[in-house]
Structure formats: C-alpha cells, structure tokens
ZAMARGU-4260 file (C-alpha; in steps of 0.2 Angstrom, whole numbers, plus 5000, padded with zeros to 4 digits):
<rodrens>
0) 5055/4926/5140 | 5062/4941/5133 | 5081/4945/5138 | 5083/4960/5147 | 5099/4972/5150
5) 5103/4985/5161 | 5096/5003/5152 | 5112/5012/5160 | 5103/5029/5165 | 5110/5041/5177
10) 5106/5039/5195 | 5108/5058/5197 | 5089/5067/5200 | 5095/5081/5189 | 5100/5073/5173
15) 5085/5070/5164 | 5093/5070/5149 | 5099/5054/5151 | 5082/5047/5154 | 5080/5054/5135
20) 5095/5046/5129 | 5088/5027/5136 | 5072/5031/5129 | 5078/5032/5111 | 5089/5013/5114
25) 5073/5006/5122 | 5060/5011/5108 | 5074/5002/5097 | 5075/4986/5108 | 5056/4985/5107
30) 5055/4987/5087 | 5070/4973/5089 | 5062/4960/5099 | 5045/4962/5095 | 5041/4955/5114
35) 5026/4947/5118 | 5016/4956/5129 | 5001/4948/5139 | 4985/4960/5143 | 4972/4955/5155
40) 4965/4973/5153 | 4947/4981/5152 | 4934/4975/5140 | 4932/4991/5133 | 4951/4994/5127
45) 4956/4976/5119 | 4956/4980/5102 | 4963/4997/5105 | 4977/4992/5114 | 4982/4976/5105
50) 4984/4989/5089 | 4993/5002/5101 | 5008/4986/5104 | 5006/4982/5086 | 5009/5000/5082
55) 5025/5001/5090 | 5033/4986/5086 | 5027/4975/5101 | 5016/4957/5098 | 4999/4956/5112
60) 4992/4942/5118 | 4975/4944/5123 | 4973/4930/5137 | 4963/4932/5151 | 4958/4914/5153
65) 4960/4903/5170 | 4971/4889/5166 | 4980/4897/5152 | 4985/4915/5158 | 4996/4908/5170
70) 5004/4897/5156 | 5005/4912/5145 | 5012/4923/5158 | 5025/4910/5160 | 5033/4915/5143
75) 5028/4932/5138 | 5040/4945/5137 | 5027/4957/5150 | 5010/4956/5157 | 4998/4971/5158
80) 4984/4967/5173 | 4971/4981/5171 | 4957/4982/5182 | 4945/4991/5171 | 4932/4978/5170
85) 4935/4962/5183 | 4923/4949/5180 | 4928/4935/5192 | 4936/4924/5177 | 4949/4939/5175
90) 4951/4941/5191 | 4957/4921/5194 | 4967/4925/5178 | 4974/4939/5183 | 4980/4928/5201
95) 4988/4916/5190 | 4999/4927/5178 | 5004/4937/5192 | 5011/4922/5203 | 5017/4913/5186
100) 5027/4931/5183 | 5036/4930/5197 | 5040/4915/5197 | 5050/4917/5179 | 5054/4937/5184
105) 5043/4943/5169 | 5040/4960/5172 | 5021/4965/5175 | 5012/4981/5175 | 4998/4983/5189
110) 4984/4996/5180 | 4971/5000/5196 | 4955/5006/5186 | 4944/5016/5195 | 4951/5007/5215
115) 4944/5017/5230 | 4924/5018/5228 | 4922/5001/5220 | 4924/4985/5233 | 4929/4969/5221
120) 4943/4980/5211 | 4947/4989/5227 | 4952/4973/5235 | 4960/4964/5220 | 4971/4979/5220
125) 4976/4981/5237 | 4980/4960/5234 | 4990/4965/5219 | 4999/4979/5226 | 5005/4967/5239
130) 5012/4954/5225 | 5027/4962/5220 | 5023/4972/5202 | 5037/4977/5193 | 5027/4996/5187
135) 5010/5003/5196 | 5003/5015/5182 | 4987/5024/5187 | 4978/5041/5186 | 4983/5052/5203
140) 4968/5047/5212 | 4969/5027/5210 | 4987/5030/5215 | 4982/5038/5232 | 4966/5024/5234
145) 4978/5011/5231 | 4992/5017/5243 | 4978/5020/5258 | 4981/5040/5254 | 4963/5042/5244
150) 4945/5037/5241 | 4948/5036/5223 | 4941/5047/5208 | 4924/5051/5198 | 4922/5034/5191
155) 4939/5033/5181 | 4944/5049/5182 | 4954/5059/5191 | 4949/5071/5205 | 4967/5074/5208
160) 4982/5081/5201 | 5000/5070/5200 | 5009/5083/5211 | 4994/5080/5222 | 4998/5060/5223
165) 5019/5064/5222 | 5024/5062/5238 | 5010/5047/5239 | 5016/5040/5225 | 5037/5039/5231
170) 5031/5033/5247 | 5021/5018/5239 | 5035/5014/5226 | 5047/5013/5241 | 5035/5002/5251
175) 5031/4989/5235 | 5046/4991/5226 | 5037/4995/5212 | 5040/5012/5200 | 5023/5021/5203
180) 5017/5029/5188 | 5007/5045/5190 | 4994/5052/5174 | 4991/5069/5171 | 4994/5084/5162
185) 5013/5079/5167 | 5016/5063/5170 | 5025/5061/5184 | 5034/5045/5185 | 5046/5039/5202
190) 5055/5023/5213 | 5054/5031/5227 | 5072/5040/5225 | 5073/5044/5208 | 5057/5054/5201
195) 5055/5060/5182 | 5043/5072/5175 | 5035/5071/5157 | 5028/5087/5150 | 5026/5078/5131
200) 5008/5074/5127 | 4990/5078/5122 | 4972/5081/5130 | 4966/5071/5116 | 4973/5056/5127
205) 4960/5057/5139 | 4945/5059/5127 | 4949/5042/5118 | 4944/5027/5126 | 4958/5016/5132
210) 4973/5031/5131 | 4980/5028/5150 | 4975/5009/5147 | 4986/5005/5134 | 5001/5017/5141
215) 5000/5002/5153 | 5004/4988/5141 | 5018/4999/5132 | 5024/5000/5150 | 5025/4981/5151
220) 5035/4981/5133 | 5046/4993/5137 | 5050/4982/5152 | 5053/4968/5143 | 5072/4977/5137
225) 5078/4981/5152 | 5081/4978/5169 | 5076/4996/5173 | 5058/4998/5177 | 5059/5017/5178
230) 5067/5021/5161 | 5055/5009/5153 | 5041/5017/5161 | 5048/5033/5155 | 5051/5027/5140
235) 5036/5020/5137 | 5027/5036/5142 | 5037/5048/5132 | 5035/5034/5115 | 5016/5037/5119
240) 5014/5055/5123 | 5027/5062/5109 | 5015/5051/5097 | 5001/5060/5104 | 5008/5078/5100
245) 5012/5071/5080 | 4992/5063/5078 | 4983/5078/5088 | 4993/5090/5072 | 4986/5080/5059
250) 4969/5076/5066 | 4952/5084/5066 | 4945/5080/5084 | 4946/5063/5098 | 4938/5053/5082
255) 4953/5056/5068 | 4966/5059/5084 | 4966/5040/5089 | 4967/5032/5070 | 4983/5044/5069
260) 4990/5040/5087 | 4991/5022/5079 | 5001/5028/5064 | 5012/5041/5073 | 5018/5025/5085
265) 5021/5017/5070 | 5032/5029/5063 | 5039/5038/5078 | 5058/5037/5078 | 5071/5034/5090
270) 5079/5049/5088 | 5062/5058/5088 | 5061/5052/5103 | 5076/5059/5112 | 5076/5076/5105
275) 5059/5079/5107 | 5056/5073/5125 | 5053/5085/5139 | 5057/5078/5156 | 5061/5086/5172
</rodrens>
C-alpha cells in the first residue's frame, strides 16, 4: 500500500490558496509513486479511465472479480467503486474491496451513479455510504439521493445545481466522515468544516463519456499521497479540470476534446497547477 503523509493545508476556510499550493506537491507525489489504483467502475468508462490514471502518472487495476477484488484491494494504493453499471458480480466485488480497504486503511472513493430512481444501486449506495468511504464524489443530485435529501437526477444527470446540494453535502460528510465531492459548473468540494470551491474546468467534461467517472479514480490517486482526503480531492479535481481548459483550446469538439484531455494530464505541470487554479 502506498505510504501516505500529512498534505499540510491550512485549516483556515479563507485560505484557498494553500489548497493550490498542496495541489501542485500532490500532482508531484502521484507522478512519484505511480500508486496502484483499483477501479470497480461502470462498463462504459474502463478504458477511458484506465488511460485517464495512465495519463497522469497513476498505474489502474481493472478488477472487479469476486475472490480477487478484495485480494487486490488489500494492496492497492486506492480503490474507485463506481456504480455506473452494477451487475451482481460487481456488486459482491465491490463488498469485498470496500471491507478488505478498511481493513488495511486504503483509501476508497464511493462514485453513486444515477442513486435515487434506480432500487439495486440505490441500496448498494446507501450500504456503501454506511461503510466508512474515505471521498463520496457524485453529480449534486446523487449527493442529495444518497444522503436522503433527493429523488436523484434524469438518468445520470443532474437536475440540480452543487449550491443546491451544499448544505446537504457538509451535513453528509459530517454524518460519514467522508469528503463529499459535489460536480458542477463549480465543483464544490467539503468535510463538513472546511468547503473548497473550484471554478477551473470545461463543459466538454460533461459531453465525454466517462468525465465525472474517472474524476473518481484520480480522486482515489490523489489519496493515495496523503492522509488528507480534502486536498486530494481538490487536487485531483483541479489536475482534471485545469487539464480540461488546455484540451478544450486545442480541440475541435467532445471527439478531439477527450483524445487531448489524455495528453493535457500528461503534460500538465505541478506549477501549472498552482498558478492556474481558481478556488474559493
């Protein structure tokens, strides 16, 4: 399991600008360790998110396998359980990582895809929610669903806005003990007493199959470095929206935009990173 160290980011709500700071040492930890990051996550988005941790410096594990996720969970430097598709194997795999997770204190990233309307994902989530994540990342209408606030979205999207959920979303973090990670236009991202804002990103994101799910597994990545969960989901969110704005300049439409997203990860830099990040 990855070794992890404190990210030493301000307590202080005010000073984002340490949140910046972090962000640039932890996009540097990850190109360091190259941690091994485990995704159970939605049929749809493998590919695309194994080649999102490649892009940025992570190694994925695609293993969603009873008998063996909870082996591989065991050792990986994070785990990414995403909800997008949960046939009932990923679901008993997605049990076993999670309890093999906390048994070793591996960081894991809870991903809610589409909760509220639809019953078996509605109730793995509420099960999940329970369990101890270390990072709850979702669009503002799972988060209100999953926290008993909500019905949920149109399908998987949002019928909601992350101011909407804000309030929803400190109350649940404080409840779980999770960071709750809120989508949107501005992410907005909180453990219940500290709450960060990040204005960086693209409306490509959400025309790309995949773009919120693998913000999930960078999330679990990021919290492989440190024993921070907010700054690595800051982190990891500014690392994926700053990347957005560089592939949305040189692209042509959603097409072009997610073949440059995976270069611009690649070549995004740490003090890119701090200097263009625009957090409140």
């Amino acid at each position: 399991m990855t070794v992890r160290t404190s990210a030493s980011v301000s307590t202080l709500d005010g000073d984002v600008s340490a949140f910046a700071r972090t962000s640039a040492d932890l996009l540097q930890r990850v190109r360091a360790s190259e941690p091994l990051v485990q995704c159970i996550t939605n049929a749809v988005v493998t590919g695309f998110t194994a080649n999102v941790l490649l892009a940025t410096g992570a190694s994925p594990a695609m293993c969603d396998i009873p008998d063996e996720a909870g082996v591989l969970a065991g050792v990986a430097g994070g785990v990414l359980v995403n909800l997008g598709t949960p046939t009932a194997e990923q679901r008993q795999a997605a049990l076993e990582a999670v309890e093999a997770a906390t048994r070793t204190e591996t960081p894991w990233v809870l991903d809610p895809v589409a909760v509220g309307v639809l019953p078996v994902r509605t109730e793995l989530a509420a099960r999940l929610r329970d369990a101890a994540p270390t990072i709850i990342r979702g669009n503002a209408s799972e988060i209100l669903a999953l926290a008993g606030a909500g019905s949920g979205g149109k399908g998987v999207d949002s019928t909601d806005s992350a101011e909407d959920a804000a309030d929803v979303a400190r109350e649940l973090a404080t409840r779980t003990g999770a960071v709750v990670a809120v989508s949107g236009p501005i992410d907005l991202i909180t453990d219940g007493a500290r709450t960060v804002r990040v204005a960086n990103g693209h409306v490509w994101l959400t025309a790309v199959t995949g773009g919120g799910c693998a913000l999930g597994a960078l999330m679990a990545a990021f919290a492989s470095t440190t024993d921070d969960a907010l700054a690595a989901a800051v982190a990891a969110t500014l690392a994926h929206t700053v990347a957005a704005e560089d592939a949305a300049a040189v692209s042509t439409g959603p097409g072009s935009f997610a073949v440059a997203l995976l270069d611009a990860l690649h070549t995004l830099t740490p003090e890119q990173l701090e200097q263009r990040a625009r957090l409140s």
